[in-house]
C-alpha positions as CSV (number, residue, x, y, z in Angstrom):
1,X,5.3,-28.0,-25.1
2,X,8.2,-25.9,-24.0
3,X,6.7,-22.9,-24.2
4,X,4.7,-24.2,-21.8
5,X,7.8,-25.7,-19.6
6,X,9.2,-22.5,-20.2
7,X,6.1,-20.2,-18.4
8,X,6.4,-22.6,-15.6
9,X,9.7,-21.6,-15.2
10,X,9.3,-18.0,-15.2
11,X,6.3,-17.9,-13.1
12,X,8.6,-19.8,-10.5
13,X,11.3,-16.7,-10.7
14,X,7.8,-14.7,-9.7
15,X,6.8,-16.5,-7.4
16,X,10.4,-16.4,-5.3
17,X,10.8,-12.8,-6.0
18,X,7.5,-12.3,-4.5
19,X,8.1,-14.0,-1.5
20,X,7.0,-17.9,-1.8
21,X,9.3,-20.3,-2.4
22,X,6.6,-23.5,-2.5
23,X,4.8,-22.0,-5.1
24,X,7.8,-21.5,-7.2
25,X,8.9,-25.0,-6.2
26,X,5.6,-26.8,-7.4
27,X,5.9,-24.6,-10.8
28,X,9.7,-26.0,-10.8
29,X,8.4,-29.3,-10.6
30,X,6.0,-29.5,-13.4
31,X,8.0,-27.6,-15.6
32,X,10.8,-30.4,-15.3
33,X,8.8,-33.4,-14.2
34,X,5.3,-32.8,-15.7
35,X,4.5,-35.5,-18.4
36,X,1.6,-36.6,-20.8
37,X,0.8,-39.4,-18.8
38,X,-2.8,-37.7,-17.2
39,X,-5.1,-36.1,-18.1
40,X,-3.9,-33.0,-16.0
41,X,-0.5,-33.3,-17.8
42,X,-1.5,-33.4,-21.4
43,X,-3.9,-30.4,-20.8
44,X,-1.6,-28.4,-19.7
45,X,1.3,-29.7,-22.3
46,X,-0.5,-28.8,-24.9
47,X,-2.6,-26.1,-23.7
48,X,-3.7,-24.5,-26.8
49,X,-3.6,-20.8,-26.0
50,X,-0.7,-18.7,-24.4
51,X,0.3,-20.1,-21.3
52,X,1.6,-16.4,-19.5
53,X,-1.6,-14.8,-20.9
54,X,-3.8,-17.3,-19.6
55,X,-1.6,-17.7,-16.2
56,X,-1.7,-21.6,-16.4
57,X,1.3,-22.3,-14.1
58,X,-0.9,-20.1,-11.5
59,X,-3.8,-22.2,-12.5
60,X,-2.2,-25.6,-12.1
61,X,-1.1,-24.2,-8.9
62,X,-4.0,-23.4,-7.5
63,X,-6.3,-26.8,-8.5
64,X,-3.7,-28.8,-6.6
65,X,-3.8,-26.0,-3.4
66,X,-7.5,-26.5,-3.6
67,X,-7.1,-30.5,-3.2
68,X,-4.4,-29.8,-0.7
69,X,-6.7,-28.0,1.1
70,X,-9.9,-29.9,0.6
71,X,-8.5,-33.0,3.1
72,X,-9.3,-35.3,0.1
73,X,-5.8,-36.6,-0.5
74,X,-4.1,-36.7,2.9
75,X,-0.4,-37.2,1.4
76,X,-0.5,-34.2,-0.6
77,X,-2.0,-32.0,2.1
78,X,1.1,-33.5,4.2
79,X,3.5,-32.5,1.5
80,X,2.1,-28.6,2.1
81,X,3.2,-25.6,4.4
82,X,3.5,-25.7,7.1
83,X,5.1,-29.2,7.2
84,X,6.7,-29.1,3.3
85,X,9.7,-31.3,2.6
86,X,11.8,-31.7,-0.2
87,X,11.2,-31.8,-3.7
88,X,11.5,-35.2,-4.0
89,X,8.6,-36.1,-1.6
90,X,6.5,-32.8,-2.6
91,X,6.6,-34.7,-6.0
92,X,5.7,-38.0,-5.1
93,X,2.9,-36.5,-3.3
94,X,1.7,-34.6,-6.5
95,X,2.3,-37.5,-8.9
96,X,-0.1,-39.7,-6.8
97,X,-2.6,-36.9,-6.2
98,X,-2.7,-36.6,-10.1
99,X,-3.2,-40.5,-10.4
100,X,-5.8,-40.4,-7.7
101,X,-7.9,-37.3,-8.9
102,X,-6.6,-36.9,-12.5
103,X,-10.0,-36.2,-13.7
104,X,-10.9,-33.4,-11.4
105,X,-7.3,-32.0,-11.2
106,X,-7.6,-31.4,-15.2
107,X,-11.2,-30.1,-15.2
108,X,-9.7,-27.2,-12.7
109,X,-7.3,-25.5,-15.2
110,X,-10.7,-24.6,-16.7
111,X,-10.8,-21.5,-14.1
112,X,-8.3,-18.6,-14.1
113,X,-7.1,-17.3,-11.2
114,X,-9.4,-15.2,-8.8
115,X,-7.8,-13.0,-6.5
116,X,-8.7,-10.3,-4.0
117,X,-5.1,-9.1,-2.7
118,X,-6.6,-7.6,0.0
119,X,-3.3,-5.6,1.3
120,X,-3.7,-4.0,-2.3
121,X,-6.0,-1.6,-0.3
122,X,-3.2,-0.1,1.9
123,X,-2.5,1.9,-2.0
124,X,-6.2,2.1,-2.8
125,X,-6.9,3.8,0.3
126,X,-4.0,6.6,-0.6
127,X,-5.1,7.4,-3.4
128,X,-8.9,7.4,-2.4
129,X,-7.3,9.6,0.5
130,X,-6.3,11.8,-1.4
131,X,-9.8,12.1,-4.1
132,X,-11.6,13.1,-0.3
133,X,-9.0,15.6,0.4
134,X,-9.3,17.3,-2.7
135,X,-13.0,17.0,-3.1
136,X,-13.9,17.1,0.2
137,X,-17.2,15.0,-1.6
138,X,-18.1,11.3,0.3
139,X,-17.2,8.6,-2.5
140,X,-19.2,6.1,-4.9
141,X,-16.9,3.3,-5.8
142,X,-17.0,1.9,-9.1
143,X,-14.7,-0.8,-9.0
144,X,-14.0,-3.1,-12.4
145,X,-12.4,-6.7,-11.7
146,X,-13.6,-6.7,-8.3
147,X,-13.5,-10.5,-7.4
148,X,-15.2,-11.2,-4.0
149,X,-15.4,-7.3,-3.2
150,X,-13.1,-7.8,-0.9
151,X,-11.2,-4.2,-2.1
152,X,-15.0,-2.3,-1.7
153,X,-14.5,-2.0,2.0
154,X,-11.2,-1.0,2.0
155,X,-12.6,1.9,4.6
156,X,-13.9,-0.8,7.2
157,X,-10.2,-2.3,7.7
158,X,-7.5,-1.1,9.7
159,X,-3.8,-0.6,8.7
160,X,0.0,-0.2,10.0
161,X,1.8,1.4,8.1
162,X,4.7,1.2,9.8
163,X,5.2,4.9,11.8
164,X,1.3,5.8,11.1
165,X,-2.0,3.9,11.3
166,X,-5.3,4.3,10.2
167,X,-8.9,2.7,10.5
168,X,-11.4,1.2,12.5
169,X,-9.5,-0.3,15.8
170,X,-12.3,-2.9,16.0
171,X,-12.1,-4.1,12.5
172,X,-11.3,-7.9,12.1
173,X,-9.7,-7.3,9.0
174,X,-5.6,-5.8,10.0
175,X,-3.6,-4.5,6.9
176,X,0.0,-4.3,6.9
177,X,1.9,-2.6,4.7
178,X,5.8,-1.2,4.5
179,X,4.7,2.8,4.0
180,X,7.8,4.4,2.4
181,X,8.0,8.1,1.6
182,X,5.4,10.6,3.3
183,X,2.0,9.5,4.1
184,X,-1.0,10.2,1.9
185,X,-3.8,12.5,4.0
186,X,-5.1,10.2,7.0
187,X,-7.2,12.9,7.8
188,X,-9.1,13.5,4.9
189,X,-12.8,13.3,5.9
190,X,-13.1,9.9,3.4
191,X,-16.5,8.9,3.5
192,X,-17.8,5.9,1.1
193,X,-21.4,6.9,0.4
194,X,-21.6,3.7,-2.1
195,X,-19.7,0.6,-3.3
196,X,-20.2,-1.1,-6.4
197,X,-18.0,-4.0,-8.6
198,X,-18.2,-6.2,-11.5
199,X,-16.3,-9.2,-12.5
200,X,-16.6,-11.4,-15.4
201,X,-16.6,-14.2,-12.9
202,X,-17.7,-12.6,-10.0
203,X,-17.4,-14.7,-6.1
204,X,-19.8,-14.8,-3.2
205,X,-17.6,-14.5,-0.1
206,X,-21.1,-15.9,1.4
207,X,-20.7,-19.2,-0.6
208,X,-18.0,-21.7,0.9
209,X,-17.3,-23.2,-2.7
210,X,-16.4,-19.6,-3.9
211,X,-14.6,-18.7,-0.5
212,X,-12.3,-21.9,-0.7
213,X,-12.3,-20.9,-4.5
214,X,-10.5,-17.7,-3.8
215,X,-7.8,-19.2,-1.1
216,X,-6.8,-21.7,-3.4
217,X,-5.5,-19.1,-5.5
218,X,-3.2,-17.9,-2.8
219,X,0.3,-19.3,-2.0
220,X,0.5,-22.0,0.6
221,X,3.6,-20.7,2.1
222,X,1.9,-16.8,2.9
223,X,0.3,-17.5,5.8
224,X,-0.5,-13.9,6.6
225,X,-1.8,-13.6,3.3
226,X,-4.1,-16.5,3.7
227,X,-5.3,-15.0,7.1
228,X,-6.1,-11.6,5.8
229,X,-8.0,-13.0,2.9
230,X,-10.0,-15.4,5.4
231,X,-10.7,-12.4,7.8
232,X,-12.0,-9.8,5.1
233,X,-13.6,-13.1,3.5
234,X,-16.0,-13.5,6.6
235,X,-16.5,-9.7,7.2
236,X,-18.0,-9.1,3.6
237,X,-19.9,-12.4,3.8
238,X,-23.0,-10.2,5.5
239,X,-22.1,-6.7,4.3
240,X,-24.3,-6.9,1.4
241,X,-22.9,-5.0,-1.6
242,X,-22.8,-5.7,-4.9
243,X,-20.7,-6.7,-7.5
244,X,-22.5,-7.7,-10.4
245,X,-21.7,-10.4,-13.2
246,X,-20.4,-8.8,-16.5
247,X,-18.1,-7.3,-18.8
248,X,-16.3,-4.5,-17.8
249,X,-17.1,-2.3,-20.5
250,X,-20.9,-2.9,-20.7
251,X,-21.1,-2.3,-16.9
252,X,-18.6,1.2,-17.1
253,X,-20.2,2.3,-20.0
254,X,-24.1,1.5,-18.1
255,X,-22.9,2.9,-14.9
256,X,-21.4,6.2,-16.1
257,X,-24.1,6.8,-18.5
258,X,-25.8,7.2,-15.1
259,X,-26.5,10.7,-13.9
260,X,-23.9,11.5,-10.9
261,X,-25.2,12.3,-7.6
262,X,-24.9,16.0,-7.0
263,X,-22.8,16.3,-3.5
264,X,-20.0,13.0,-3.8
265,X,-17.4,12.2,-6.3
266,X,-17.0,9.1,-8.3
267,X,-14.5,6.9,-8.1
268,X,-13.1,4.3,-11.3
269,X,-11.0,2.2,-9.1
270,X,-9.3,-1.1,-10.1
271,X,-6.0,-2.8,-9.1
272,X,-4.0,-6.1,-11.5
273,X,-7.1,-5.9,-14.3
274,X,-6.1,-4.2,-16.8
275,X,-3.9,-6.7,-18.1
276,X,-6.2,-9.4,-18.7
277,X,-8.2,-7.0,-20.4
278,X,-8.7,-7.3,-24.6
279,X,-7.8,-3.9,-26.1
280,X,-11.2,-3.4,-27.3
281,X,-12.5,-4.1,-23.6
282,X,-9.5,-1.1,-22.6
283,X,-10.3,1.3,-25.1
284,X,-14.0,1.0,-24.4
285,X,-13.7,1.5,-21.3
286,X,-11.3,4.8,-21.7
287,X,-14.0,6.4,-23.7
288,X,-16.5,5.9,-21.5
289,X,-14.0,7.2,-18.9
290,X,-13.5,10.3,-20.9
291,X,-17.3,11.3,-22.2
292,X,-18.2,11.3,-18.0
293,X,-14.9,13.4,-17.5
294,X,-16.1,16.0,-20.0
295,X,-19.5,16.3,-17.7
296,X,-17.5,16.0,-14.8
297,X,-18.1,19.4,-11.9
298,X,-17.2,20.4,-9.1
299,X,-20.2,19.3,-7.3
300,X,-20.0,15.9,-8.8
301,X,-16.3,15.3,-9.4
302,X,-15.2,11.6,-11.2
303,X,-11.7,10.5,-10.6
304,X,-10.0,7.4,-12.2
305,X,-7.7,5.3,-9.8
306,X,-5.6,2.2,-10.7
307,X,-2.4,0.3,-9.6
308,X,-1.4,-1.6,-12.4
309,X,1.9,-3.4,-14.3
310,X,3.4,-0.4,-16.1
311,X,6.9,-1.8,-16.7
312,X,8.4,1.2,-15.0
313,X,10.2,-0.2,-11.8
314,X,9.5,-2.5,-8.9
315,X,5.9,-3.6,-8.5
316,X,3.1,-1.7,-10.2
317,X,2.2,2.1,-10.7
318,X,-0.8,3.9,-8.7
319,X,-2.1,6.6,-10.6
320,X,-4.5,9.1,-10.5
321,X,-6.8,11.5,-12.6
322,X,-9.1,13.7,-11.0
323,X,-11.6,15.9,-13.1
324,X,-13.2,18.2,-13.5
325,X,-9.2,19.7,-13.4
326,X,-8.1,17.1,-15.3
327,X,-5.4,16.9,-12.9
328,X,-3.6,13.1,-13.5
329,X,-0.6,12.2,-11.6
330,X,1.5,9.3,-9.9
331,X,0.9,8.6,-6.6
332,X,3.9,6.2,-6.2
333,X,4.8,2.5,-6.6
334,X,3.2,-0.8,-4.6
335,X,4.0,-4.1,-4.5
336,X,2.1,-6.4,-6.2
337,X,0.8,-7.9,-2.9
338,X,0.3,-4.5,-1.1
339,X,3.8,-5.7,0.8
340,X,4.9,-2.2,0.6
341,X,3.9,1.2,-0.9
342,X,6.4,3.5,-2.3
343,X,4.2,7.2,-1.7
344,X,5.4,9.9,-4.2
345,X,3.6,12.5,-3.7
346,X,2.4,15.1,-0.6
347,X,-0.2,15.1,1.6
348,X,-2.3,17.5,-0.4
C-alpha cells in the first residue's frame, strides 16, 4: 500500500515540475487521503503490479478528468480548472464523486494512459528536417506508439519557435515551442510521401468516446495543451491515415520486411514509447531496425528517429541514425511536452 502512496507522491513532484500544479494536487490527495473504502480505492491500494510502471497515479488522474469533464457529477466538474479551490473542497468533491460513480471510477484504472503530445512534433519535425536535407528523398513515416496519429501530420501544422516559424499559415493546428540553440534546416524540401502508425491500443480521433479518451489524459490546468490536442484532434478526424492495431514488433518487423520504395527514405519515428516497451518487444524491434539498415541505399535511405527518457539531463534525448552512412547522432534535448527544444546540432 505505500508503495503505491509513495508513486502518487512522486508523480505529483512530475507533475509540478512539468508545469500543473492540479494534477500534482489531486495525486497529493490520494496519496494522503485515499482509503479502502471504494471500490476505486482498494484497486488502486492494492494494485497488484508496479504502480510507476503501469502509471497508475496518471491513470487515476485521468478517470476522474474524464468524469470532470463528462458533466455527470457537476460538483466535481466545479472543483476543476478553471474555477479550482482548495484542497479541502477539491477533496470533498472527489470523495463524493467516488461515492457516486465508484463502480465506473474503478473500472477506468483498467486503461493506461493515451497520449498524443502533440508539441512533441516541434522535435520530430527537426529531426525529420534534417533526414530531407540530407536525403533530399520525400519521407514514409513509420511511426511505433502512435496513439490517435496525431504526430503523422506533424508537416500539416504550423510552429513558432520563438525567432523562426515554419508551416502551413492556414493550418488549424499552432505549435509552440521555446527553440534554443540554432534552428534545424527549415528549408529542407521535406516532403511526406506516406504516414503510417501502430499502437497496441490504437484511438480514432473520428470517434468522440476515443477523442474525450485522449483529453482525459491531459492535465486540467494546461489549457493550451488541451486546445492543441482538440485542434489537431478535429484536423485528423478526416485525413484518413492509418495506424493500425498491434504490437510494435510484429508490425516493424512486417513493415520493414517490405521492399523500400526506390526514390524516398524511411523513417522509424517514435517519441515516450520506448519505455513501456518489454525488452523482448525493444530488442526485436532493434533487429529488425538493423537487418533493413544493412539493405539500406542511397536511393532508398532508412533513418531511425526517437525522443526518448535517457537519463541524461532535462527532458528526453532526440536522436538520430541515418543509413546507408550509418551516421547516428544527437540532435539535442526536448521537453517532455514539446515546451522547449534544446537543438545541438547545425543546420546541415
Amino acid at each position: 500500500m505505500e508503495r503505491v502512496r509513495d508513486a502518487f507522491r512522486r508523480q505529483a513532484v512530475a507533475c509540478r515540475t512539468l508545469g500543473s500544479p492540479f494534477t500534482a494536487l489531486v495525486c497529493d490527495l490520494l496519496a494522503e487521503r485515499l482509503d479502502e473504502g471504494s471500490a476505486f480505492g482498494r484497486r488502486i491500494l492494492a494494485w497488484p503490479g508496479d504502480p510507476v510502471a503501469d502509471a497508475l497515479a496518471l491513470r487515476a488522474a485521468g478517470t476522474l478528468h474524464a468524469l470532470a469533464r463528462s458533466g455527470r457529477d457537476p460538483a466535481l466538474a466545479r472543483a476543476y480548472p478553471p474555477d479550482a479551490g482548495s484542497a479541502d473542497v477539491l477533496w470533498e468533491a472527489i470523495h463524493g464523486a467516488v461515492a457516486a460513480h465508484d463502480e465506473a471510477l474503478a473500472a477506468g484504472l483498467d486503461s493506461p494512459p493515451q497520449t498524443n503530445e502533440v508539441k512533441r512534433c516541434a522535435a520530430l519535425l527537426g529531426g525529420c528536417l534534417v533526414v530531407a536535407a540530407r536525403t533530399g528523398r520525400p519521407l514514409d513515416l513509420l511511426e511505433i506508439g502512435s496513439s490517435a496519429g496525431l504526430n503523422l501530420a506533424l508537416d500539416r501544422y504550423r510552429y513558432d519557435l520563438g525567432s523562426s516559424a515554419w508551416g502551413h499559415s492556414a493550418s488549424p493546428v499552432l505549435i509552440r515551442s521555446d527553440w534554443r540553440g540554432d534552428t534545424p534546416p527549415l528549408d529542407a524540401p521535406l516532403t511526406i510521401a506516406s504516414r503510417w502508425g501502430c499502437d497496441i491500443r490504437p484511438l480514432d480521433p473520428a470517434s468522440p468516446t476515443d477523442r474525450e479518451r485522449l483529453l482525459s489524459y491531459i492535465w486540467p490546468d494546461q489549457a493550451d495543451r488541451l486546445a492543441t490536442t482538440a485542434a489537431a484532434l478535429g484536423h485528423a478526424a478526416g485525413a484518413g491515415w492509418r495506424v493500425d492495431r498491434a504490437d510494435a514488433a510484429d508490425w516493424i518487423e512486417a513493415r520493414l520486411a517490405e521492399e523500400p520504395v526506390p526514390g524516398r527514405a524511411r523513417v522509424i519515428m517514435h517519441s515516450i514509447v520506448w519505455q513501456y516497451l518489454p525488452e523482448a518487444v525493444q530488442s526485436r524491434i532493434s533487429a529488425s531496425i538493423e537487418a533493413a539498415a544493412a539493405r539500406a541505399t542511397p536511393d532508398a535511405p532508412l533513418a531511425w528517429l526517437r525522443m526518448e527518457a535517457d537519463g541524461a539531463g532535462e527532458g528526453a534525448g532526440l536522436r538520430l541514425t541515418l543509413w546507408p552512412d550509418s551516421r547516428d547522432e544527437p540532435l539535442g534535448r526536448a521537453d517532455f511536452h514539446g515546451r522547449w527544444v534544446a537543438w545541438a546540432v547545425g543546420r546541415s
